[in-house]
C-alpha positions in Angstrom: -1.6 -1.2 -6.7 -4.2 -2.1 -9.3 -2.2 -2.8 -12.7 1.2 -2.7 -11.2 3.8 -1.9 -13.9 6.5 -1.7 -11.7 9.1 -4.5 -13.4 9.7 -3.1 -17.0 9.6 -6.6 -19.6 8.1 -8.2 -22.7 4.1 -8.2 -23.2 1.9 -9.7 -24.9 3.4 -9.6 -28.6 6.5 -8.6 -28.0 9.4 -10.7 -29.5 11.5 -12.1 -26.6 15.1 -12.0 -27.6 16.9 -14.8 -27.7 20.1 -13.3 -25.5 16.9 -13.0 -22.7 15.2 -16.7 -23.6 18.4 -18.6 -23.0 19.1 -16.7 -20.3 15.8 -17.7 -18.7 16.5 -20.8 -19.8 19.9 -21.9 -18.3 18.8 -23.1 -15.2 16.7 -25.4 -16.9 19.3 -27.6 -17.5 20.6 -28.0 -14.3 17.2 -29.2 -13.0 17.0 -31.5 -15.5 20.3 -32.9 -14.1 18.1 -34.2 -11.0 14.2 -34.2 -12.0 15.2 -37.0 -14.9 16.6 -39.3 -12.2 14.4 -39.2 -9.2 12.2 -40.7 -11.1 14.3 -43.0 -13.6 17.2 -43.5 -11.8 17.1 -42.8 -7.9 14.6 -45.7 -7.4 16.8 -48.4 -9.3 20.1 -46.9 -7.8 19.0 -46.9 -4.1 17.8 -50.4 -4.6 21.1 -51.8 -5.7 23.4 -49.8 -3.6 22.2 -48.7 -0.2 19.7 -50.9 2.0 16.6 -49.5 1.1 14.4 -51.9 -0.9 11.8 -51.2 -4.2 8.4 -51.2 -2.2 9.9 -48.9 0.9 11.0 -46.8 -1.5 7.7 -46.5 -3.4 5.9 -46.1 -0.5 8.4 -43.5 0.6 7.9 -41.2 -3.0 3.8 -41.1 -2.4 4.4 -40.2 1.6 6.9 -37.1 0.3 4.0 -36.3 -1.5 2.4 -35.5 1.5 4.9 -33.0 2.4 4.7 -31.4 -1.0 0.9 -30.9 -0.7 1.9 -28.3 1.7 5.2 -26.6 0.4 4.0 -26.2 -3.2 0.4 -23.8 -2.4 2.5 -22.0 0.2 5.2 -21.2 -2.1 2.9 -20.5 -4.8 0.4 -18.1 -2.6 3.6 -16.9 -1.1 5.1 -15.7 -4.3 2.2 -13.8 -6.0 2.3 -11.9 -3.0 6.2 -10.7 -3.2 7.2 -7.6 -3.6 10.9 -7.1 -3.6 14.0 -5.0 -5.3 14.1 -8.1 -7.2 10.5 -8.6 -8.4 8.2 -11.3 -6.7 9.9 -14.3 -8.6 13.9 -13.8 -8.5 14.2 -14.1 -4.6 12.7 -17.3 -4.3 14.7 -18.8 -6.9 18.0 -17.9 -5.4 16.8 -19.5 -2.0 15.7 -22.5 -3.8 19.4 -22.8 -5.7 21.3 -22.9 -2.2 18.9 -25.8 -0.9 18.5 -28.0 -4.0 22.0 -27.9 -4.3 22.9 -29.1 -1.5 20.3 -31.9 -0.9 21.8 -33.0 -4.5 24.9 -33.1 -3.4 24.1 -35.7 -0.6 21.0 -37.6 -2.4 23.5 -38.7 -5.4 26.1 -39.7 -3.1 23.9 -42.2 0.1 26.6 -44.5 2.1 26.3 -48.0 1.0 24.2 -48.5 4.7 21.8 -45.7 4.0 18.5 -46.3 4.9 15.4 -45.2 3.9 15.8 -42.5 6.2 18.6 -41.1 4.4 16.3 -41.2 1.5 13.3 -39.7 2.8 15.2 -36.5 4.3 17.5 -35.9 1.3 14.8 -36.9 -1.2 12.8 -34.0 1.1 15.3 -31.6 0.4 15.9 -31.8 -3.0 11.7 -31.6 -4.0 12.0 -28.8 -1.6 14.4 -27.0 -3.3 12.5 -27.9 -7.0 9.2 -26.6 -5.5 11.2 -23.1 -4.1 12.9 -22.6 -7.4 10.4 -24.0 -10.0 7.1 -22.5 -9.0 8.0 -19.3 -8.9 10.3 -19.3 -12.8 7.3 -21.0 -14.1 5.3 -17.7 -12.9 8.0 -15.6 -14.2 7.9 -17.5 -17.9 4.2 -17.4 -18.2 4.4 -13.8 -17.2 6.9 -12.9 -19.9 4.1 -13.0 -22.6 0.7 -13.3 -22.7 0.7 -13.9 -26.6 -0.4 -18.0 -27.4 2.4 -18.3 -29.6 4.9 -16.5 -28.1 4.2 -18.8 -24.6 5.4 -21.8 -26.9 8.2 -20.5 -27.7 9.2 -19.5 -24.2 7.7 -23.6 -22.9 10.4 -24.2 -26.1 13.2 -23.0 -24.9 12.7 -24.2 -21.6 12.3 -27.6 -22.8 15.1 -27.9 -25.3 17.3 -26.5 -22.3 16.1 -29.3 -20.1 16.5 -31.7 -22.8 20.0 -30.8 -23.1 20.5 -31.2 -18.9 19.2 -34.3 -19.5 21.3 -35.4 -22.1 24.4 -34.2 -19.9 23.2 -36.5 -17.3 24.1 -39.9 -19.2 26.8 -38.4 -20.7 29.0 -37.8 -17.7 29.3 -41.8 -16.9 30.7 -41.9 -20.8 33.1 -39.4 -20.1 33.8 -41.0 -16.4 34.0 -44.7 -18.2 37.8 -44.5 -18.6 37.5 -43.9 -15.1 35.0 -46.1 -13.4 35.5 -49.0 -16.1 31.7 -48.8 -17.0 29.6 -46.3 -18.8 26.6 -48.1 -16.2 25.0 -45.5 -13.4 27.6 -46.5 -10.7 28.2 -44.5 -7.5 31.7 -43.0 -9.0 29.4 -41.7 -11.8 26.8 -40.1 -9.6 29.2 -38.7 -7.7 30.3 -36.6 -11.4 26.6 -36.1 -11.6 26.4 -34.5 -7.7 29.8 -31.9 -8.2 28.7 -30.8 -11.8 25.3 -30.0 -10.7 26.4 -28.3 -7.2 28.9 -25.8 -10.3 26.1 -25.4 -12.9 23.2 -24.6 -11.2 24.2 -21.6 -9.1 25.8 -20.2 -12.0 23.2 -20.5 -14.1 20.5 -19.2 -11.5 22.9 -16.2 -10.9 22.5 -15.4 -15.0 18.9 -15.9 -15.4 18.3 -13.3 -12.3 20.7 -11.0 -13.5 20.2 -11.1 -17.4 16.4 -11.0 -17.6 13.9 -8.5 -16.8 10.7 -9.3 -14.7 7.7 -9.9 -17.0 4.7 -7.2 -17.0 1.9 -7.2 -14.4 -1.1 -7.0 -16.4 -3.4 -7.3 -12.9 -3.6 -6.8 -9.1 -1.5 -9.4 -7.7 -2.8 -12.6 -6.3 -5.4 -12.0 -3.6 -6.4 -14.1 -0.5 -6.8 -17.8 -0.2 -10.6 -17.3 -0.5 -9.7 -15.7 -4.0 -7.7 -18.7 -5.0 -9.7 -21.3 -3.6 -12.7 -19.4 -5.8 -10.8 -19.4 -9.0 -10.2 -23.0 -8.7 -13.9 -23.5 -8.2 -14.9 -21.8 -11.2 -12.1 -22.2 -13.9 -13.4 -24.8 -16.1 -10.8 -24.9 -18.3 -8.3 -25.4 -15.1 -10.0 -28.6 -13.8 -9.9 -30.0 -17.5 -6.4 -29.2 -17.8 -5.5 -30.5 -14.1 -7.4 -33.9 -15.0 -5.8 -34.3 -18.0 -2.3 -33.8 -16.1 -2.9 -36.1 -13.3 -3.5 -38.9 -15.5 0.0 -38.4 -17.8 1.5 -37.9 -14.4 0.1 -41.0 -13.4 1.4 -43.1 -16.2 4.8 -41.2 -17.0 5.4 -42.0 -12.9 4.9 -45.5 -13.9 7.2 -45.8 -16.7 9.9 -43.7 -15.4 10.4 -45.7 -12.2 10.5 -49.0 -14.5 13.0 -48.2 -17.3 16.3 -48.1 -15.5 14.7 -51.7 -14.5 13.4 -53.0 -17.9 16.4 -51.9 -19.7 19.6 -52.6 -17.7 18.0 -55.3 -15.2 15.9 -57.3 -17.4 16.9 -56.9 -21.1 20.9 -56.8 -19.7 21.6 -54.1 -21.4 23.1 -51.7 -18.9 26.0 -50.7 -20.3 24.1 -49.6 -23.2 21.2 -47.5 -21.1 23.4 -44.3 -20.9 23.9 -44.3 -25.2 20.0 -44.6 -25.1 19.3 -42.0 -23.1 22.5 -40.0 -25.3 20.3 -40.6 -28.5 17.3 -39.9 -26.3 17.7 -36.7 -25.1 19.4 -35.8 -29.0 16.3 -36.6 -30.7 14.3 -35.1 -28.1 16.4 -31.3 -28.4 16.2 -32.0 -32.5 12.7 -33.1 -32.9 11.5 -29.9 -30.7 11.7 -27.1 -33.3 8.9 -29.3 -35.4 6.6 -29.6 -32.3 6.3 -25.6 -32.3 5.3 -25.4 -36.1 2.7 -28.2 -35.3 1.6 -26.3 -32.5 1.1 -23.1 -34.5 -0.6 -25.2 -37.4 -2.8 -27.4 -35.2 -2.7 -25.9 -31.5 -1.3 -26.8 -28.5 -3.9 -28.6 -27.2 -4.3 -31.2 -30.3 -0.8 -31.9 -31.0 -0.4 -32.3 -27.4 -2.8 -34.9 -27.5 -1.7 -36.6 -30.7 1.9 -37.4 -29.1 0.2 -38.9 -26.5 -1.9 -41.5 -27.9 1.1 -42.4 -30.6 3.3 -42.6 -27.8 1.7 -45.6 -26.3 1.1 -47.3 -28.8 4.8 -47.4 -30.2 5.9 -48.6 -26.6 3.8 -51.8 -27.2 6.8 -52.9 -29.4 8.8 -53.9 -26.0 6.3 -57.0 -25.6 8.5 -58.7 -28.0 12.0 -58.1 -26.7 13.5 -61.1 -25.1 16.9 -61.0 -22.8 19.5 -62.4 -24.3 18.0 -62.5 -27.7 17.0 -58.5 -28.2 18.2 -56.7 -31.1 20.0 -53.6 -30.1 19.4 -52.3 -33.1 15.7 -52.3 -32.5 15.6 -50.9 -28.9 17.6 -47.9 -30.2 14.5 -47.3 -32.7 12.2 -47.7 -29.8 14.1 -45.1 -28.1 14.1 -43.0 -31.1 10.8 -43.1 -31.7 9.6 -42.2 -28.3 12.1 -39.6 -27.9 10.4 -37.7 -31.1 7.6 -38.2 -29.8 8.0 -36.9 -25.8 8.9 -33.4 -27.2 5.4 -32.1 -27.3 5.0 -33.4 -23.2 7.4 -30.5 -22.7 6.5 -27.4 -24.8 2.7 -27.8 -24.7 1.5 -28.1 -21.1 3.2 -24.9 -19.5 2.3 -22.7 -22.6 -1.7 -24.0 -22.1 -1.0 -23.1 -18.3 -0.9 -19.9 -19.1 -3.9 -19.3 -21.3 -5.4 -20.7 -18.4 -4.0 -17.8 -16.0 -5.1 -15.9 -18.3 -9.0 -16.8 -18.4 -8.7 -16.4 -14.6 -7.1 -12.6 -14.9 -10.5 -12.1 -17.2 -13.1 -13.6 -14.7 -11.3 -12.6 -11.4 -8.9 -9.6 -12.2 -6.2 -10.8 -10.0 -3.1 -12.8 -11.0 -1.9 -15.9 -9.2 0.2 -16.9 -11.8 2.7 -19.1 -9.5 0.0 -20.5 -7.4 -1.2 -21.8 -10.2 1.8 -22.7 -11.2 2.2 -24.4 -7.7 -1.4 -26.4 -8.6 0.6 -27.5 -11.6 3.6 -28.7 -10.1 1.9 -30.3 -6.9 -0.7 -32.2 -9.2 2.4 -34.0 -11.4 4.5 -34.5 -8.2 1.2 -36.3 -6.6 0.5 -38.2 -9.2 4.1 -39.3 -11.0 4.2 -40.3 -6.9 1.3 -42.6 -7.8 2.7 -43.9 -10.7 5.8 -44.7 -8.8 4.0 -46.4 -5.4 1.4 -48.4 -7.9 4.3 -49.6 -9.7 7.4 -50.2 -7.6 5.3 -52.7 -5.1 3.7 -54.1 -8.8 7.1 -54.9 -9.3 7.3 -56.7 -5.8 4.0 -58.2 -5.7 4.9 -60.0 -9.1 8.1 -61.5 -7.8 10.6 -59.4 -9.7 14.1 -59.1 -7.9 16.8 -56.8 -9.5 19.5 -58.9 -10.6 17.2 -62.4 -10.5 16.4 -64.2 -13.9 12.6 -63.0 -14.5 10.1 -66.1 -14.6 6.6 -64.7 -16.3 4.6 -63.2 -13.8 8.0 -61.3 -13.1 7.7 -60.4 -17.2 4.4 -59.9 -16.5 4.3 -57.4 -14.0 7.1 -55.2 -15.2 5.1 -54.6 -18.7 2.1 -53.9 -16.8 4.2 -51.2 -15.1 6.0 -50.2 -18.6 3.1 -50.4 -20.9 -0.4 -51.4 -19.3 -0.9 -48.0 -16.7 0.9 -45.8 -18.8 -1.6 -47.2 -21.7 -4.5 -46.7 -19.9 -3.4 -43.3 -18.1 -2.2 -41.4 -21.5 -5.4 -42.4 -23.6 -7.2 -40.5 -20.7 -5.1 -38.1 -20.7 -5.4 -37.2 -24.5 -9.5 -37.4 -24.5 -9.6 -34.8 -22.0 -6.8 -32.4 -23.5 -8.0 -32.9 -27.1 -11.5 -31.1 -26.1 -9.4 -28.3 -24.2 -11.8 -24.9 -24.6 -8.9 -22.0 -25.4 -7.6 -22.4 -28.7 -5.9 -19.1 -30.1 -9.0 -17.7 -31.5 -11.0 -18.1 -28.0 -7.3 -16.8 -26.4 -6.9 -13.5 -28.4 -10.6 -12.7 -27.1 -9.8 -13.5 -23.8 -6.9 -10.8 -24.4 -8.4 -8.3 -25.7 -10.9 -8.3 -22.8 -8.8 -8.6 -20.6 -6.6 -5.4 -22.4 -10.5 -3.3 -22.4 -10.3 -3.1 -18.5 -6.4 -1.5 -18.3 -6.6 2.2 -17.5 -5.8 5.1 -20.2 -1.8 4.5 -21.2 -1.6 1.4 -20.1 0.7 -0.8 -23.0 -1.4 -2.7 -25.0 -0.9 -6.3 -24.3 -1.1 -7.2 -28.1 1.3 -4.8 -29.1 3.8 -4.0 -26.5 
């Protein structure tokens, strides 16, 4: 039905309550406890302690790609088109708890002889479950409000709640230390890692779908493919957006798969890696709060870009470490620095998602909010992928070997992979998202059009 009002929730200016934003929020963490490490850890871990190798695994993150490039439009398509008791977001999360859980469970836990068969087919699993869960919540955030400020709040929460998942991640081998005898990323650790996640993220999915309300339908829901496949055609703002994803995705995919490496393998300071990460992720939840007040003074789309372009340059400062002769002191300020500055990577983006949904509600009248949303999260997969399989067999190629004494082209290679694509990827990346068209002038007119086409008593989407 045209308009469908059907799942009472906030609109447009409504003031979300916080009891409902951490609610939404919860699960947040949890994923955090295994999105972080597929990209930081996994790689590294598998290397050292099963008999998969760096380049098979590389190539094995761009072929699951593949396999996402299917799930994630499906998912997406499938979800705009749900109508249940539960609302068209709520089902699919609860189908994609039971299966991320359990491919957890068995990805941070691989035999010493696992293969990288055993890493394909649980790696599978666990994107699977991501794509089942994460799709569809991102819909149901972006649907919450349509208000540009309000929609950085929401991206706020969700980030600070992923920040703190994070966090919990390296501090579990702390906690386990008196244990394992190391606070390093062992397999006793992960093991931790596997049985806390399996506990927190059913709980917290069970919350979230029973604590908050579905958000209001302001359209028709999501038509047919040939709908979808037009809105991508003409949503100029979408491809800019998309473009200027891909190429952060590119870079972050890059870095990510290389720090594990650069800190604990080269610069020998693996026992130190889960305090980074511990002051991190703290800086990271701290530093947050100021992103949103630079977002409502400069926009999202300009502060997003700013981070960026600082970002790379500070993580220049790592050509001058030396094993064996680093000063602590001054890769904990590196950390720091970067941490403060990463904030911004997970507020902005979802929050100018959906002023992009919103453009395409205006021109097309139909909302595909989690196929979008599916676009989004298929486009970073695909391209942190890239980031992963250029830099892993970089690695190779080079001559590094994990736990070998690096010669120069083995330096020389890994800060290609820590500082040269990501260099080249983020400034990129921040051209193209500094000259994004929707600002919150251009997205209150795209509102209020959008509000001139409701029928007589519909709420207005400005003032709930």
């Amino acid at each position: 039905m045209a308009h469908e009002q059907e799942n009472s929730g906030p609109t447009s200016g409504q003031r979300l309550s916080a009891r409902q934003l951490l609610a939404y929020a919860l699960p947040a963490s949890s994923i955090a406890l295994f999105i972080l490490p597929m990209n930081i850890v996994i790689p590294a871990f598998y290397a050292a302690n099963t008999q998969a190798t760096l380049t098979g695994i590389g190539l094995v993150a761009g072929f699951a790609r593949l396999f996402d490039a299917i799930t994630d439009p499906l998912i997406g398509y499938l979800s705009d088109l749900t109508r249940s008791r539960l609302g068209p977001r709520k089902p699919w999360l609860l189908v994609g708890t039971v299966i991320g859980s359990i491919s957890v469970y068995f990805l941070f836990q691989p035999p010493p002889d696992a293969g990288l068969l055993y890493y394909v087919l649980a790696s599978t699993g666990v994107f699977l479950g991501f794509t089942l869960f994460e799709i569809p919540n991102r819909a149901w955030g972006m649907e919450m409000s349509h208000d540009y400020f309000q929609r950085a709040r929401i991206s706020t929460y969700l980030a600070v709640f992923s920040a703190v998942g994070s966090l919990v991640f390296w501090v579990i081998p702390i906690i386990m230390s008196p244990y394992t005898g190391s606070t390093a990323i062992t397999p006793a650790a992960m093991t931790g890692i596997a049985w806390f996640f399996v506990f927190l993220f059913p709980l917290s999915t069970l919350m979230s779908v029973s604590f908050v309300p579905q958000g209001k339908q302001i359209s028709e829901a999501g038509a047919g493919l040939r709908t979808l496949i037009q809105s991508v055609r003409i949503n100029k703002p979408l491809w800019r957006y998309c473009a200027a994803v891909t190429a952060w995705g590119i870079g972050n995919g890059a870095f990510s798969s290389v720090l594990l490496i650069l800190f604990a393998d080269y610069l020998k300071l693996g026992n130190h890696f889960p305090f980074m990460m511990v002051v991190f992720f703290v800086v990271q939840t701290l530093t947050m709060p100021l992103w949103m007040k630079l977002i409502g003074r400069f926009g999202k789309h300009r502060s997003l870009a700013f981070s960026w372009v600082i970002d790379v340059i500070s993580r220049g400062a790592v050509l001058f470490f030396v094993p064996g002769d680093v000063n602590v002191l001054l890769v904990y300020g590196l950390i720091v620095i970067i941490a403060a500055l990463n904030g911004a990577s997970y507020i902005a983006p979802m929050a100018i998602l959906g002023d992009v949904i919103d453009y395409d509600i205006l021109k097309t009248g139909k909302n595909k909010a989690a196929s979008f949303a599916a676009l989004n999260s298929l486009l970073i997969k695909i391209s942190s992928a890239i980031g992963v399989a250029v830099a892993l067999p970089t690695l190779g190629l080079f001559g590094y070997e994990m736990g070998v004494e690096a010669d120069y082209m083995a330096w020389l290679g890994l800060m290609i992979c820590y500082v040269g694509i990501p260099g080249v990827t983020y400034m990129i990346a921040s051209w193209l998202i500094w000259f994004f068209p929707i600002d919150a002038r251009r997205h209150r007119t795209i509102v209020r059009r959008i509000e001139s086409r409701l029928p007589t008593g519909t709420e207005d989407l400005n003032h709930g």
